[in-house]
Every structure is written in structure tokens, then in C-alpha cells.
Backbone as CSV, one residue per row, in Angstrom:
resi,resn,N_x,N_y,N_z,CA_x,CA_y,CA_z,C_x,C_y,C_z
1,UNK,6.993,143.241,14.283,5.797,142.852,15.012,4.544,143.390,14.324
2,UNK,4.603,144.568,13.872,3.586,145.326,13.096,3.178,144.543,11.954
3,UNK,4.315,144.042,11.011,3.818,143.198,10.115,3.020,141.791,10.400
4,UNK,3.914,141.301,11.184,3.071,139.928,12.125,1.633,140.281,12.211
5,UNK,1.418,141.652,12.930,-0.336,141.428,13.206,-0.980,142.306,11.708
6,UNK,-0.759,142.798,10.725,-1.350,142.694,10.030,-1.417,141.554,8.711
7,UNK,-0.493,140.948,8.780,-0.955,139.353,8.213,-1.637,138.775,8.972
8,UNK,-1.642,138.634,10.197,-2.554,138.151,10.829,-4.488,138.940,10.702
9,UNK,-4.446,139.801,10.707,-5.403,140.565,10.688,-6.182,140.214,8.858
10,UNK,-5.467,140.336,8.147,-5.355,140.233,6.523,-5.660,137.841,6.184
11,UNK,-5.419,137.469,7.382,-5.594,135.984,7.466,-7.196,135.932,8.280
12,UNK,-7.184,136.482,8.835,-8.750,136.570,9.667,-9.698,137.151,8.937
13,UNK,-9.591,138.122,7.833,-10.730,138.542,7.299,-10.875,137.415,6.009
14,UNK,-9.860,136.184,6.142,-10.264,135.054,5.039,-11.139,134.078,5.956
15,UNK,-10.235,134.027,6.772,-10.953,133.434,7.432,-12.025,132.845,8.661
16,UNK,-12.219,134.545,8.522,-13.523,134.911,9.757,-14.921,134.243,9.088
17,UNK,-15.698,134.278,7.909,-16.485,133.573,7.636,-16.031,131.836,7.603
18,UNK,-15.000,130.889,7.891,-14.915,129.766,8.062,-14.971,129.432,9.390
19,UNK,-14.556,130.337,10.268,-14.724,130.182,11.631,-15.859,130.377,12.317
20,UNK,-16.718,131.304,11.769,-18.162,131.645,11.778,-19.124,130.479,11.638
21,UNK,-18.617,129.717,10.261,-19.483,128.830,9.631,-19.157,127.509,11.114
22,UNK,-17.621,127.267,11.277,-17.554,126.065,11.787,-18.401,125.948,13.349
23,UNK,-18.380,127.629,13.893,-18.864,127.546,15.282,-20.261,127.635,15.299
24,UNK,-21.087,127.903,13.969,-22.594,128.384,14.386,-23.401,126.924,14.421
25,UNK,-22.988,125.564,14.204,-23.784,124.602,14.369,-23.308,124.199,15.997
26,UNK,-22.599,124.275,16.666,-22.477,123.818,18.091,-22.911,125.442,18.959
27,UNK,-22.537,126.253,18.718,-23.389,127.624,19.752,-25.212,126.996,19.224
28,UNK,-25.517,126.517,18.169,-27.092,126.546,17.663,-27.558,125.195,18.753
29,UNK,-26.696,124.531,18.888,-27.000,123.245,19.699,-27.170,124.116,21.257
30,UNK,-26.508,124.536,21.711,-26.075,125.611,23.164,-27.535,126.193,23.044
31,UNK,-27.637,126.633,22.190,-28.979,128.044,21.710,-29.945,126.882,22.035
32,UNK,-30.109,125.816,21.264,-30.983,125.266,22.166,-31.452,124.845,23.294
33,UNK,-30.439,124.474,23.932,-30.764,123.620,25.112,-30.706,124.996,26.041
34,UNK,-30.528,125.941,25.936,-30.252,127.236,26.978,-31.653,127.758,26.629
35,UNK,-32.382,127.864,25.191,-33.608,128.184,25.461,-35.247,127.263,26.178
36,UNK,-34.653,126.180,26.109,-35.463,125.392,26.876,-35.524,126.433,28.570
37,UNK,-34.416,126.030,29.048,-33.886,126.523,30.531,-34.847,127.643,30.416
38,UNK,-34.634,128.474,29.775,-34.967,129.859,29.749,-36.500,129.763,29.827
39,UNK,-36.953,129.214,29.616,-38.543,128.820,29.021,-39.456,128.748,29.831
40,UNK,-38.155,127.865,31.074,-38.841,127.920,32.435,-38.699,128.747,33.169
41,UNK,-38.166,130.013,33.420,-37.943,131.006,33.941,-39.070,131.595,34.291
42,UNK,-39.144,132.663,35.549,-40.386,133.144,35.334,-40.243,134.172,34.611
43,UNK,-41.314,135.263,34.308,-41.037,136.040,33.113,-40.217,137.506,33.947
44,UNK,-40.357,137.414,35.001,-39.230,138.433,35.508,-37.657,138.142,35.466
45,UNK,-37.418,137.120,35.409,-36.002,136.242,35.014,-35.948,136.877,33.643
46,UNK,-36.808,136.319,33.002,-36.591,136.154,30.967,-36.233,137.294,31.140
47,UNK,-37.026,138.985,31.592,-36.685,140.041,30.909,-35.596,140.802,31.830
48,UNK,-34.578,139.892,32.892,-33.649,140.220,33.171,-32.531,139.785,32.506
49,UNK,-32.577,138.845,32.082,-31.972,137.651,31.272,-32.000,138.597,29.735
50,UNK,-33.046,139.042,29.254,-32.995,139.912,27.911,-31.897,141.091,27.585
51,UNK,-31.974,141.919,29.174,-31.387,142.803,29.240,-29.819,142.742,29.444
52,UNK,-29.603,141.793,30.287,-27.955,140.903,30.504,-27.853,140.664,29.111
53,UNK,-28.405,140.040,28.426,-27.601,139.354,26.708,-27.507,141.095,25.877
54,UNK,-28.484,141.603,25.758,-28.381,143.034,25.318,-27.256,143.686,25.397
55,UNK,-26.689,144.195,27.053,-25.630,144.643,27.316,-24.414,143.679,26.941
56,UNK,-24.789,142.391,27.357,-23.256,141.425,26.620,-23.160,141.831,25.682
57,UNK,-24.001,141.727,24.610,-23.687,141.850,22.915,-23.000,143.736,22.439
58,UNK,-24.108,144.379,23.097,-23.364,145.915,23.004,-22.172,145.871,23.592
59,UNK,-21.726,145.350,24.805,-19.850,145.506,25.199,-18.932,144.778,24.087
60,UNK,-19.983,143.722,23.850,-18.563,142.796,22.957,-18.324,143.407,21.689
61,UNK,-19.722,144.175,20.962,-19.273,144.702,19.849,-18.442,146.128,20.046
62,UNK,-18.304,146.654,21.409,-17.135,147.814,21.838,-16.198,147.192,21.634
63,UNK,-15.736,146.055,22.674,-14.539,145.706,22.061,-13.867,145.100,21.213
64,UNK,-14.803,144.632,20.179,-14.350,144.064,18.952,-14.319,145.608,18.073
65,UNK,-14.854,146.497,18.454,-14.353,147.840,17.401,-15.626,147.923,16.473
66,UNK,-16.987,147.163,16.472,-17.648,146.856,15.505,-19.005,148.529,16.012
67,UNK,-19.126,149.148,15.277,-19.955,149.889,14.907,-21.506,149.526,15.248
68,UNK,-22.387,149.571,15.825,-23.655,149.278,16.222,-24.479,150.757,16.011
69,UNK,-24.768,151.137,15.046,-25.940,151.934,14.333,-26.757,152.264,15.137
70,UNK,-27.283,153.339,16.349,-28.240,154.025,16.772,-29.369,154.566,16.147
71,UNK,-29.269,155.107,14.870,-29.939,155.730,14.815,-30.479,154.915,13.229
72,UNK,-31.908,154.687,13.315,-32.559,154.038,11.858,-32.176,154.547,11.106
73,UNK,-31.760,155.487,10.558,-31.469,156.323,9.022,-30.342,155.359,8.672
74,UNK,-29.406,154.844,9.729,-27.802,154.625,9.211,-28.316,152.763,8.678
75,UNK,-29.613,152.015,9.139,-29.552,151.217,8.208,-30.101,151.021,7.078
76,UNK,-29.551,149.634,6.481,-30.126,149.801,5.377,-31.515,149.506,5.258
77,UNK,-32.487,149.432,3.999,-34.040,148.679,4.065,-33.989,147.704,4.691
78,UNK,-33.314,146.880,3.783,-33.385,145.065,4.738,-33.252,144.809,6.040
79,UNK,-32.111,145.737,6.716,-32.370,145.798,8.240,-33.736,146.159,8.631
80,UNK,-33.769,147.376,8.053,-35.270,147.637,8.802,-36.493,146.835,8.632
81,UNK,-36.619,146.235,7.530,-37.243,145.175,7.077,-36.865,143.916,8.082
82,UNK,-36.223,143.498,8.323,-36.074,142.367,9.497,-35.938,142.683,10.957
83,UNK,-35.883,143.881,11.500,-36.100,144.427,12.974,-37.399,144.094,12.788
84,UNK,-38.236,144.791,11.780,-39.644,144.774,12.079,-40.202,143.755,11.782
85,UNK,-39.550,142.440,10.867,-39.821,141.242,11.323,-39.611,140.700,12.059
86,UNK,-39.145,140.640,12.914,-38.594,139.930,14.121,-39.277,140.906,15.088
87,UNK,-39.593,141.872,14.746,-40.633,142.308,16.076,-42.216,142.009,16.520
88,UNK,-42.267,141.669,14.553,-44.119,141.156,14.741,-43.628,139.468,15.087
89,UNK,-42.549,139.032,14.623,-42.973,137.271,15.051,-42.362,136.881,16.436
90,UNK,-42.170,137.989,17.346,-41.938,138.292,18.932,-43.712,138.405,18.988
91,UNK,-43.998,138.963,18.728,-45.214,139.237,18.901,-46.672,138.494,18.504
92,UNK,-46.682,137.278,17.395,-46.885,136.372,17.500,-47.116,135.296,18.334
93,UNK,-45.687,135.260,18.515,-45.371,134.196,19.638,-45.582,134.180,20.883
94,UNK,-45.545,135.960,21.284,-46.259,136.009,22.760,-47.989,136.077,22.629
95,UNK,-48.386,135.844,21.629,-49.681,136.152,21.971,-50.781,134.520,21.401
96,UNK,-49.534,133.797,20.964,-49.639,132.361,21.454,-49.695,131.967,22.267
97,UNK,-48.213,132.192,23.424,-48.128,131.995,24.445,-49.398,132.020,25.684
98,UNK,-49.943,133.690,25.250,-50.633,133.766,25.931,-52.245,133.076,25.951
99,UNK,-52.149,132.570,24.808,-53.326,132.242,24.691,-53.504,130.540,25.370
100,UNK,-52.307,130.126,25.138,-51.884,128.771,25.801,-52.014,128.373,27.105
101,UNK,-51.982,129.345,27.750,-51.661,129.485,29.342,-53.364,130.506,30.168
């Protein structure tokens, strides 16, 4: 049985990027039409709704065994380089928003 799940395990790390690739164009379709929904929310929804996906994603990477980095030192530049992009074009976008409304 031991051998069973590490061929199996040793078959998934071939083919975890094909399964990745095949599912990210239909979740991207989902991603859309769920951010519409979301759009209309009021903004006390959205940042309950933020905090629910937050905790989903931190449990699932517990039980997938996957490592989630606390502390900035443990990433690399490029991470930090794209947190803090993705924090100014959050920030952008709300201050579009706001200007819209």
C-alpha cells in the first residue's frame, strides 16, 4: 500500500502543473461571474466575504501540508515585490472607485 501511494504521490508532482493548467481557465470563468456578484455587495459584505476567502485559503493550505510564510524575511524579493504590487493596484482601484461614486 505504501508503495501504491508513493507512485501515486511521485505521478502528481508530474502531473500537478497539468491539472493546474486544465482547471485555471473554468475556476477564471467562476472568478468572473462571482466577482460581478460580489461587486454588488455592500462593502460590509465584501470585507466579510475577504475575510471568509482568507481563512478558506489559510485552512486549505493546512491541510494540503503547504507552508504559508509569516514572517517577510522567509520571502523571496519577487514576492515582496508583488504583495506590494498588488497592494498599490488595490489601492488604485479603490480610489477609482471612489471617485466614481
Amino acid at each position: 500500500m505504501d508503495a501504491l501511494w508513493s507512485i501515486l504521490l511521485g505521478a502528481g508532482d508530474l502531473l500537478g502543473p497539468v491539472l493546474v493548467a486544465m482547471l485555471t481557465v473554468p475556476i477564471m470563468g467562476y472568478l468572473k461571474r462571482a466577482a460581478g456578484w460580489i461587486d454588488g455587495l455592500a462593502a460590509g459584505f465584501q470585507q466579510i466575504l475577504v475575510v471568509l476567502i482568507a481563512a478558506g485559503l489559510t485552512w486549505l493550505g493546512v491541510m494540503l501540508n503547504v507552508a504559508l510564510p509569516t514572517d517577510l524575511s522567509l520571502f523571496a524579493e519577487a514576492d515582496v515585490s508583488a504583495l506590494l504590487s498588488a497592494a498599490m493596484a488595490y489601492g488604485i482601484h479603490a480610489g477609482k472607485k471612489a471617485r466614481a461614486t
